[in-house]
N, C-alpha and C positions, 0 to 999 in steps of 0.2 A: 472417634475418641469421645470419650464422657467430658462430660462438663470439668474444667479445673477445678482446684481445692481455691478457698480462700486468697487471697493473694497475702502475701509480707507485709506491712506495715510502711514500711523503706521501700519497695516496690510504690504504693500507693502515691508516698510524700516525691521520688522520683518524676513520676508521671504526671503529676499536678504542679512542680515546679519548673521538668522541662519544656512540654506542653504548651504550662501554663506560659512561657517563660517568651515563645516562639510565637505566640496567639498575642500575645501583648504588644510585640514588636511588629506584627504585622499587624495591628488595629491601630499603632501608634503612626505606622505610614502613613495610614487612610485616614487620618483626621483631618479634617474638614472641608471632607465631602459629603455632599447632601445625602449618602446611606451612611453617615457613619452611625446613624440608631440604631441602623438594622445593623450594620456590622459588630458594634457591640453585643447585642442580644445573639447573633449569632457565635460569638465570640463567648458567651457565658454557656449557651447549649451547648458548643463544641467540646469545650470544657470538660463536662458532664460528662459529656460520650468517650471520652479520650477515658479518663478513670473509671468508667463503666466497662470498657474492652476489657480490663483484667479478669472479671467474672464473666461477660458476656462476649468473646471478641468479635464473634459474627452480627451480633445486632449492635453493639457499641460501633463499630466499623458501617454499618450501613447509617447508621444513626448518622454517622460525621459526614459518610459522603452525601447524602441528602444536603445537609448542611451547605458542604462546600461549592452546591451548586448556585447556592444566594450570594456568597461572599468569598472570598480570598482566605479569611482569617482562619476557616474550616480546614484548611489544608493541611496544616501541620499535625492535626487530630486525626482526617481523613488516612494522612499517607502513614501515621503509624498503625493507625486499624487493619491496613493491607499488609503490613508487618507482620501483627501480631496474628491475623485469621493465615499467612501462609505458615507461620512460625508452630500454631495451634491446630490448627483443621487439616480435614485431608485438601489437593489440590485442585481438584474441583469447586468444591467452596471458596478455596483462596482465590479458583481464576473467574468465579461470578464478581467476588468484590471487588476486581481488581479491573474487571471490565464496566463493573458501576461506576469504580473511581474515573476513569478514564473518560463516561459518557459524562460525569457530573461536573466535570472540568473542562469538557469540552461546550457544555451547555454556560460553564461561569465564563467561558472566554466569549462565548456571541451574546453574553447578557451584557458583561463586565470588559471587552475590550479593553487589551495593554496595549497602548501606543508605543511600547519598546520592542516587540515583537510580531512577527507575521501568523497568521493562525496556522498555518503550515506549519512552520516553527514549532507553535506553541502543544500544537498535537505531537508531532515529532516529539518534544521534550518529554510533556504526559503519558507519551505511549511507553516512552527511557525509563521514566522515573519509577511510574508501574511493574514495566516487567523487571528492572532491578530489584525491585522491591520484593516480587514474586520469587522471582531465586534465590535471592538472601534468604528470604524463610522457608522455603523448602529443601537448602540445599541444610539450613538449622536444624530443620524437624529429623531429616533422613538423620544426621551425624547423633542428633539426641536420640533415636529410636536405635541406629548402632550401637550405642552406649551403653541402652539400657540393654542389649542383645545381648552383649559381649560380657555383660556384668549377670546377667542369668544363667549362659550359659558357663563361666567361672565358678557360681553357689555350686552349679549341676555336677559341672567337674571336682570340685572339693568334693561332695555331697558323695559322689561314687568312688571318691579313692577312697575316703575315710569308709564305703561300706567295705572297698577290698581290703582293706589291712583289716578291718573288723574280721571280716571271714579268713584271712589268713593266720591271725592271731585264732583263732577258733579251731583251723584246721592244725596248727600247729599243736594246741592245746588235745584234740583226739590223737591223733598221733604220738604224742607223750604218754598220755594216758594210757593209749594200748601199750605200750615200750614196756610201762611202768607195771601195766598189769603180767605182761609173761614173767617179769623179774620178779616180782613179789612171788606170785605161783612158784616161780622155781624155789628158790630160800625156802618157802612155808614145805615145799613137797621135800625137799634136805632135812629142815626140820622134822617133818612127822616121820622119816624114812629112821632118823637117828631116837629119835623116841619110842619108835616101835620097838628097834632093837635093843633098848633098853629094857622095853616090857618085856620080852619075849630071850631075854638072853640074864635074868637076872643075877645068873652064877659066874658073870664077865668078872676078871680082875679089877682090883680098886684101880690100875691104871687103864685100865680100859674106861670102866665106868667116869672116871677123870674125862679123859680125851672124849669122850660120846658129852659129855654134858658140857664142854666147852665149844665144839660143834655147833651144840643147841644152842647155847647161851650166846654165839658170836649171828650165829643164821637169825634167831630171835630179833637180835641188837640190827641188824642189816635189814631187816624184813620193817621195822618200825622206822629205819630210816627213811626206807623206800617209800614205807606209806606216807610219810609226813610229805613227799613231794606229790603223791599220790591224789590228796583232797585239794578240793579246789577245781581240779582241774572235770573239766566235763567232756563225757566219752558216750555220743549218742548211739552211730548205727557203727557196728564191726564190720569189716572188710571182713569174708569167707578166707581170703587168701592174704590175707595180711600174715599169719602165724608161720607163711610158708616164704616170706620175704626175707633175706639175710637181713641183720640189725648192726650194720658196722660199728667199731667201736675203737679206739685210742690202736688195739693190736694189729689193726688191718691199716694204719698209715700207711706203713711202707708202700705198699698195693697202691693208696691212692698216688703215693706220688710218683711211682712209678709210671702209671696210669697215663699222667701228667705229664712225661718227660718224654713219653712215647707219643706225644701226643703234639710234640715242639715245645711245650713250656719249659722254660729253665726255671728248675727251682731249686734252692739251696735253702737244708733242713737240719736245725742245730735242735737235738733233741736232750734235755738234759733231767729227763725224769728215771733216777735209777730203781724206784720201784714202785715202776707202771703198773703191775697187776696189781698192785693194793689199792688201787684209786677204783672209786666206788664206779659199778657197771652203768647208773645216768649219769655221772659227770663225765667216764669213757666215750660213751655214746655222744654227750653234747662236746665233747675236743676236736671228736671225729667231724662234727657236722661245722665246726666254726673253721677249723681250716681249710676242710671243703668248697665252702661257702667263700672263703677267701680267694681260692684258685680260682674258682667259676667266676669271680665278678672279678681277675685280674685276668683272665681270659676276654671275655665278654670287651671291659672298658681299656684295656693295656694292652694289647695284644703285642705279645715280641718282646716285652718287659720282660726283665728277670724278677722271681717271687721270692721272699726271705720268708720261713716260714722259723720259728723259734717257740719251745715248749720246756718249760720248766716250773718246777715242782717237786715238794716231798710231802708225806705227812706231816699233817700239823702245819701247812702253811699252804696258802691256797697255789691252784694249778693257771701259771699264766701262759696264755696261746697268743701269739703275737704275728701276723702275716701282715706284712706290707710290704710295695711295688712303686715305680717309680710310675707318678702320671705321665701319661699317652701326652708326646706333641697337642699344642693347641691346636684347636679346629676338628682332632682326628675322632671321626664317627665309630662308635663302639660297632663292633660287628656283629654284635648279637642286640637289638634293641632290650631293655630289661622293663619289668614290670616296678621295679622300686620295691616289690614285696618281699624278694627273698631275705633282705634284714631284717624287716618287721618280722618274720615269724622267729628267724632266728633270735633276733635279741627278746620275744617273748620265752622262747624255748631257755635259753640262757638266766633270764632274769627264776622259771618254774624253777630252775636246778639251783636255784639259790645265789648266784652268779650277777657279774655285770656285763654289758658288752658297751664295746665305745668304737665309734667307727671316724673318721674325718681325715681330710687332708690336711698338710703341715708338711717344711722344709721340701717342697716338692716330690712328695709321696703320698700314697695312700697307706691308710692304716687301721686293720682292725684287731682290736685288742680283745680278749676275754678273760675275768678271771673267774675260777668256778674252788667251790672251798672244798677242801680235803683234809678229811677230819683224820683227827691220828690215831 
């Protein structure tokens, strides 16, 4: 690992006052004994090196045990430098200082003899205090290096779902646009079909010519709708076989839920739009795809639930699609794992057709709403 940043402030005043605080008390023991000069001067170097470990742990840490081999007071500076090089370094480093600390305390016990203890003892204790010390901080470093693991790889995971819904709302948006592009073409090819026959039949009755130029004038009106949802949207590479794909829409429900019902789902379908063919061919298309999308993800996460599926609308007021199911027992594992993306495109697909989608649980159900406008 590279050198630390700076240390805190409050870090620094910490270490100088606990430190200081522990060097004082053991210098305060050893008064008046004939090293207490040295003790003190040892006691102002140790000092030093305790506040120095924050930028430098492995030489502030040797610094102290050197120290701690002249005097006692060095200890408390020492045994946090084996702290902070196991907490900081890798553990090879941490077990040279921790084996310096050991030799340099072993040398202060045959220099400095405690008449309270046996040196047996006193190594026994030194060898405790060290290798505690050694765990503490590498059992810190490994749980801080998990940390910083676990929170990388979190950004990564954000960082890749935000690219799938990006791509899904993308792919949703080609997809539209092709839909968009065969419906426009159709109307415009209505339109030029009824204008020709104008050119070419000039001698039609005034009721003819009436009904031919309201044709044009409604396919016109339709074809401008179409395009208004038309722009915006971006349409790179064409499927060769996409033109040869059915394009469901509002009239092929029944089919789905039948589909559905043969399939074990129970669903019950209150349909109350009495005139469906006038609802424009992408908002038919997007009804199609929001209840669809409702079965599949009450299949998927509810399995065995019964599906309420409800549609209503007229001109002149918008088309609301309403499907919700009663949440699956706790605990019970969807049977189909999901990717999270099928609503993303859908509620992009929804929001293109001018629409909203709203999806969430409440009074113990799932529920997804859409409303999409239907002009009159």
């Amino acid at each position: 690992m590279s050198e630390i940043r700076p240390p805190h402030p409050i870090a620094v005043a910490s270490v100088a006052l606990g430190i200081g605080g522990l060097t004082a008390l053991t210098l305060w023991s050893l008064a008046g004994r004939p090293t207490w000069g040295l003790d003190a001067a040892v006691a102002a170097a140790s000092l030093a090196a305790a506040i120095a470990q924050l930028w430098w742990p492995a030489s502030g840490a040797l610094a102290a045990t050197v120290l701690a081999a002249l005097s006692p007071v060095a200890t408390p500076a020492a045994t946090m430098g084996a702290l902070q090089v196991a907490q900081r370094r890798r553990f090879p480093v941490a077990a040279a200082v921790a084996a310096a600390g050991i030799a340099a305390h072993l040398a202060q016990g045959l220099w400095r003899p405690n008449s309270g203890i046996s040196q047996q003892w006193w190594l026994l204790l030194i060898c405790a205090a060290y290798g505690a010390l050694l765990g503490w901080g590498a059992l810190a470093r490994s749980r801080r290096a998990l940390l910083i693991s676990l929170h990388e790889r979190a950004d990564r995971a954000e960082a890749e779902q935000g690219r799938r819904i990006a791509e899904a709302r993308m792919a949703e948006r080609r997809r539209l646009a092709g839909e968009m592009h065969d419906v426009l073409a159709h109307r415009l090819s209505l339109v030029a079909t009824h204008a020709g026959a104008l050119e070419y039949r000039p001698d039609s009755s005034p009721d003819q010519l009436a009904r031919a130029a309201g044709v044009i004038r409604t396919g016109v009106h339709q074809a401008l709708e179409e395009l208004r949802q038309v722009i915006g949207l971006l349409r790179e590479e064409d499927d060769p076989l996409d033109e040869l794909r059915p394009r469901p829409a509002l009239a092929d429900l029944p089919g789905l839920i039948d589909d559905a019902r043969q399939a074990g789902q129970r669903v019950r379908l209150s349909e109350e739009v009495p005139e469906a063919a006038a609802l424009p061919v992408a908002a038919s298309r997007t009804a199609y795809r929001v209840v669809q999308e409702g079965l599949t993800n009450a299949r998927k996460h509810a399995p065995g639930q019964p599906v309420d599926v409800l549609l209503r609308g007229t001109p002149g007021a918008p088309l609301l699609i309403d499907v919700r199911n009663p949440l699956p027992p706790a605990g019970t594992a969807p049977l189909v794992p999901g990717s999270g993306l099928g609503l993303v495109g859908l509620t992009e697909r929804v929001r293109l057709a001018g629409g909203q989608l709203d999806h969430h649980s409440a009074e113990g159900e799932f529920r997804l709403q859409a409303r999409l406008p239907w002009p009159a």
